[in-house]
VOPAGU-2260 file (C-alpha; in pm, 1 decimal, decimal comma):
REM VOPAGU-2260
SITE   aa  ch    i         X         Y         Z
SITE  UNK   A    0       0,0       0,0       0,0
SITE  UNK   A    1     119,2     344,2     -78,2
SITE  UNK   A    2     -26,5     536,8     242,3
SITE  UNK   A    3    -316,8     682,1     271,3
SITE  UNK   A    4    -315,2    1094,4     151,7
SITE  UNK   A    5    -596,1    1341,2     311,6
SITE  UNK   A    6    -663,6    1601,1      56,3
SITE  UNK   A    7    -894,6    1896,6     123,4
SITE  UNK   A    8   -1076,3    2061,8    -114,3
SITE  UNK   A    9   -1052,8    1779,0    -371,9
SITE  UNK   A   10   -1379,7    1833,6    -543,1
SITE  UNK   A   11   -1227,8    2099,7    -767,1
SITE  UNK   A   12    -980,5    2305,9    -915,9
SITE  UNK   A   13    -619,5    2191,2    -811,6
SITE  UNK   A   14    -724,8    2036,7    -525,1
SITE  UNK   A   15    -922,6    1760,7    -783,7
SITE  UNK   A   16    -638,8    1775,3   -1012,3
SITE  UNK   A   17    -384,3    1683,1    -690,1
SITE  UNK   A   18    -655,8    1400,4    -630,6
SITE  UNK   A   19    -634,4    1260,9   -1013,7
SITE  UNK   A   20    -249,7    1243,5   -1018,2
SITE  UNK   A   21    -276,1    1095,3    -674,7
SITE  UNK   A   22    -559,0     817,3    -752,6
SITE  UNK   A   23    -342,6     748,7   -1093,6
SITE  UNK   A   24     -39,7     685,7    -907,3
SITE  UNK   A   25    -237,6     386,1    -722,3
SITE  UNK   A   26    -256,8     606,8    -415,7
SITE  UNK   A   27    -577,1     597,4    -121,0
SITE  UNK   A   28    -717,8     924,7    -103,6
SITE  UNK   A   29    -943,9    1052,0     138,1
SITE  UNK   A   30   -1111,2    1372,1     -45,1
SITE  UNK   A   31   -1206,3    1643,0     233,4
SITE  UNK   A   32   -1498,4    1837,5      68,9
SITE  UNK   A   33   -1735,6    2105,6     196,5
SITE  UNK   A   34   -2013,8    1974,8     -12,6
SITE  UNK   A   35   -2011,8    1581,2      11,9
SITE  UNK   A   36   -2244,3    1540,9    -362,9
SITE  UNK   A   37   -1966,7    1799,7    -521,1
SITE  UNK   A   38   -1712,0    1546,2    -366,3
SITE  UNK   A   39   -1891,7    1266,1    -534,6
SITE  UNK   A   40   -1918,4    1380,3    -825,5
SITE  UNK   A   41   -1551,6    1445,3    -868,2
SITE  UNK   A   42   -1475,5    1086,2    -719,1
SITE  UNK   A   43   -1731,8     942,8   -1011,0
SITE  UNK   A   44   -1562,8    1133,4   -1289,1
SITE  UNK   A   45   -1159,1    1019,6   -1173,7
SITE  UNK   A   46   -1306,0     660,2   -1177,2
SITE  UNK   A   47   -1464,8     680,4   -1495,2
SITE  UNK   A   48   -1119,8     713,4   -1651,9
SITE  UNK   A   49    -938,2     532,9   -1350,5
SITE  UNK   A   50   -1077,4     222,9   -1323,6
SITE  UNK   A   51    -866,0     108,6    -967,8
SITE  UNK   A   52    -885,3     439,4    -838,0
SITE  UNK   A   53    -854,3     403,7    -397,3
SITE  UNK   A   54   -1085,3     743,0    -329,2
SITE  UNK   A   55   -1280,8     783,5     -28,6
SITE  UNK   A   56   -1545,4    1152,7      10,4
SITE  UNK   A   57   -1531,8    1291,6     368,8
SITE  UNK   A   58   -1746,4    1561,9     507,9
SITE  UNK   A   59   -1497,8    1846,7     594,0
SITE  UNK   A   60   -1555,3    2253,7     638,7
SITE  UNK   A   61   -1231,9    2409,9     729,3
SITE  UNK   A   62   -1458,2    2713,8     799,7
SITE  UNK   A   63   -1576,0    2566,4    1106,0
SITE  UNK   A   64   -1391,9    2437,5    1368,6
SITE  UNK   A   65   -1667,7    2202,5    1468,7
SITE  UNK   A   66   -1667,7    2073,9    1116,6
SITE  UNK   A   67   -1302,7    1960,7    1134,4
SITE  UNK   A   68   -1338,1    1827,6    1447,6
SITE  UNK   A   69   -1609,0    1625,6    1333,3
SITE  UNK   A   70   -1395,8    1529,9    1063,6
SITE  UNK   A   71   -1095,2    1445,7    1260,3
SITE  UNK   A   72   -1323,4    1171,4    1464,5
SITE  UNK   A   73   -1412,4     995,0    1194,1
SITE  UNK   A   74   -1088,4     976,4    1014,4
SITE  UNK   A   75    -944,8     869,6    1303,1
SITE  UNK   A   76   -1216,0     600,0    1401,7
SITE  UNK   A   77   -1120,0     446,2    1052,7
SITE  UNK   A   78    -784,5     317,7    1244,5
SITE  UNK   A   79    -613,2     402,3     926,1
SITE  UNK   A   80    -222,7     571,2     888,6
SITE  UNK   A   81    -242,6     964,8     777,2
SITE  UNK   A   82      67,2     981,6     562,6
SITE  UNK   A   83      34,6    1292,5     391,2
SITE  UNK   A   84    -237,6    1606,3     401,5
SITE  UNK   A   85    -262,9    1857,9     128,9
């Protein structure tokens, strides 16, 4: 396994961009998004031309400190390794 990378703001722009490379380098992503459908919408369109692609869409604000907290939790309740956050 390559490690698992948290990137935020991966529904668009160069955070979705950083997510493609990422996902076509055979690497787990966890997309932090504001809007979750946005975030799974960009997860749909990487694995229409990425066919293995490791993405997961995460629920994350950085607006609001609850949000992230929120976030945090459940990331960490996955039991999974954070190698890398964008």
């Amino acid at each position: 396994q390559k490690g698992i990378y948290l990137n935020a703001g991966a529904s668009s722009g160069i955070g979705l961009e950083t997510t493609r490379v990422l996902a076509l380098r055979g690497v787990h992503v966890v997309m932090a998004v504001r809007n979750v459908e946005a975030g799974e919408n960009a997860k749909r369109l990487i694995q229409t031309k990425i066919k293995d692609a490791k993405l997961q869409v995460m629920q994350m604000d950085v607006s609001s400190l609850q949000s992230v907290h929120d976030f945090c939790n459940n990331f960490m309740s996955m039991g999974t390794p954070l190698n890398i956050l964008m």
